[in-house]
C-alpha positions as CSV (number, residue, x, y, z in Angstrom):
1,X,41.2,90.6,40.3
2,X,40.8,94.6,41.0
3,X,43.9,95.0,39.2
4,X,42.4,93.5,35.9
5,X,39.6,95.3,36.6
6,X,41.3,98.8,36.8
7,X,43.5,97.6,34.2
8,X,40.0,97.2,31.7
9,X,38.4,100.3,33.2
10,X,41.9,102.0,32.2
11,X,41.6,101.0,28.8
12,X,37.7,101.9,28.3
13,X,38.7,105.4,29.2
14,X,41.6,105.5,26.7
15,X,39.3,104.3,24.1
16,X,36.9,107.0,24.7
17,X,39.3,109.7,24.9
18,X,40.9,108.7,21.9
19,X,37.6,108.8,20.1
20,X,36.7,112.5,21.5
21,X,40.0,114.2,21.5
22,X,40.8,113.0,17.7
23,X,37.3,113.6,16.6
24,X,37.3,109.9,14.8
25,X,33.6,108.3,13.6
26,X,34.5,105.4,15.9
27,X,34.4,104.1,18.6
28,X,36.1,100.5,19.7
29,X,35.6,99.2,22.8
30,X,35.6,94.9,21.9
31,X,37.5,93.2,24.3
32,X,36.5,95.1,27.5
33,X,34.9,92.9,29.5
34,X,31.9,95.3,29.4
35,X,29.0,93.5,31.1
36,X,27.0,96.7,30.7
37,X,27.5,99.9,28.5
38,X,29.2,102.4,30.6
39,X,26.3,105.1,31.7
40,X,30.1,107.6,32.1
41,X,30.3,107.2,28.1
42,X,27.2,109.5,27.5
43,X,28.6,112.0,29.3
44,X,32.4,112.1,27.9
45,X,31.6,111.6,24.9
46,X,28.7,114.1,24.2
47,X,30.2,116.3,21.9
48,X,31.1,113.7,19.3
49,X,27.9,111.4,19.4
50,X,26.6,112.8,16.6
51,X,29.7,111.8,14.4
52,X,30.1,108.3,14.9
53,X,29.0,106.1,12.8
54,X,31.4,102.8,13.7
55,X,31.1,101.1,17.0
56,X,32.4,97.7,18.0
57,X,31.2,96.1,21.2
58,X,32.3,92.8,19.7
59,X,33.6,90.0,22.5
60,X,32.2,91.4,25.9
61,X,29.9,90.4,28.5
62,X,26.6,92.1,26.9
63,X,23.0,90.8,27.7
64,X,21.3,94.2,26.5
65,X,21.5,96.6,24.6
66,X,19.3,100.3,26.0
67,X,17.0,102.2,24.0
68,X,19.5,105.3,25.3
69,X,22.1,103.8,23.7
70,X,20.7,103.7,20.3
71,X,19.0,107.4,20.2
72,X,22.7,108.8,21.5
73,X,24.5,107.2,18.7
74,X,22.0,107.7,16.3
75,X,24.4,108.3,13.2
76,X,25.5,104.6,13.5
77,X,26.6,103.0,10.1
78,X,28.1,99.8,11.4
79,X,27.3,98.4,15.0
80,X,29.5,95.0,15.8
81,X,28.3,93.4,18.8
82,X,29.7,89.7,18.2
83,X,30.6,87.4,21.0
84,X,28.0,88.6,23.5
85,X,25.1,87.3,25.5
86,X,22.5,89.4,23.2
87,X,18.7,87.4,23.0
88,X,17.1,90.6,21.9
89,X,17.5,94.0,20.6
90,X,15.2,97.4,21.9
91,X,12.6,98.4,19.6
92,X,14.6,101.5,19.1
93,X,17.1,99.7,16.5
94,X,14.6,100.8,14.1
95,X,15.5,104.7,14.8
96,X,18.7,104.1,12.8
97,X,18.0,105.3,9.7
98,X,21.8,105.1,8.9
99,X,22.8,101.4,9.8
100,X,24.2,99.4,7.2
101,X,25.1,96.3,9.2
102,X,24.8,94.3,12.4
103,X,27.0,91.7,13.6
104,X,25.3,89.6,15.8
105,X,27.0,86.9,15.3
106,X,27.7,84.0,18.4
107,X,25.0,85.8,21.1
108,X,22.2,84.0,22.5
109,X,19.5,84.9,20.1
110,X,16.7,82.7,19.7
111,X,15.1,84.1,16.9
112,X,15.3,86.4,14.3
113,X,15.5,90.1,15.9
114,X,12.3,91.8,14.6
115,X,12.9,95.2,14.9
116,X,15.9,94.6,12.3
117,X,13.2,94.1,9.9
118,X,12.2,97.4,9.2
119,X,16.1,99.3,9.7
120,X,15.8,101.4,6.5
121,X,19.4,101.3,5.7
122,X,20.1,97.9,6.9
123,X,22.3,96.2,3.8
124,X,24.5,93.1,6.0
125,X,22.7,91.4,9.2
126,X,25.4,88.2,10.6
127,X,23.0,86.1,12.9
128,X,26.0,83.4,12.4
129,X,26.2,80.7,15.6
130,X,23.3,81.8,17.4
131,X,20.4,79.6,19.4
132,X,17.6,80.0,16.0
133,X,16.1,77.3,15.0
């Protein structure tokens, strides 16, 4: 089991220092068996934060998403967080005045995610195979 483990934390790293050291607008890290967003990410990847605008958290472990993590990438375009554990979103989601679309699809959410409503730029929402009735 540690060896999987190091083997994912391995490949977190190499996403993250693919992003920085070839200055790309994003950042893929689906797959990763992140339960949590990696606090270490802040920090390594504070001089490009400002130009991403593409991040795919698609098929992990999530059951939230921080308020920090939406003001530090707060150029985001496209945020895919498919195939989580999601049942709500921080308030903050409405501080992206860039965000075009939200994949939410199969998470846990109940209902629809307010805050979404008043996303400026927000053109594609996919609440496919979730819990709303």
């Amino acid at each position: 089991m540690h060896k999987r483990m190091g083997e994912a934390v391995a490949r977190v790293a190499r996403k993250v220092n693919d992003t920085v050291e070839n200055k790309t607008d994003s950042l893929d890290l689906a797959n990763c068996k992140l339960m949590t967003f990696p606090v270490g990410i802040y920090k390594a990847m504070r001089s490009v934060t400002q130009g991403i605008h593409c991040i795919s958290l698609a098929n992990n472990e999530l059951k939230s998403i921080t308020s920090r993590f939406v003001t530090t990438f707060s150029q985001l375009t496209e945020l895919n967080l498919a195939g989580n554990y999601l049942h709500r979103l921080p308030e903050e989601i409405t501080s992206l005045l860039h965000l075009r679309a939200i994949d939410l699809s199969r998470n846990r959410f109940r209902r629809f995610p307010e805050p979404l409503a008043t996303a400026p730029a927000l053109e594609t929402i996919d609440l496919e195979e979730n819990e709303i009735a």
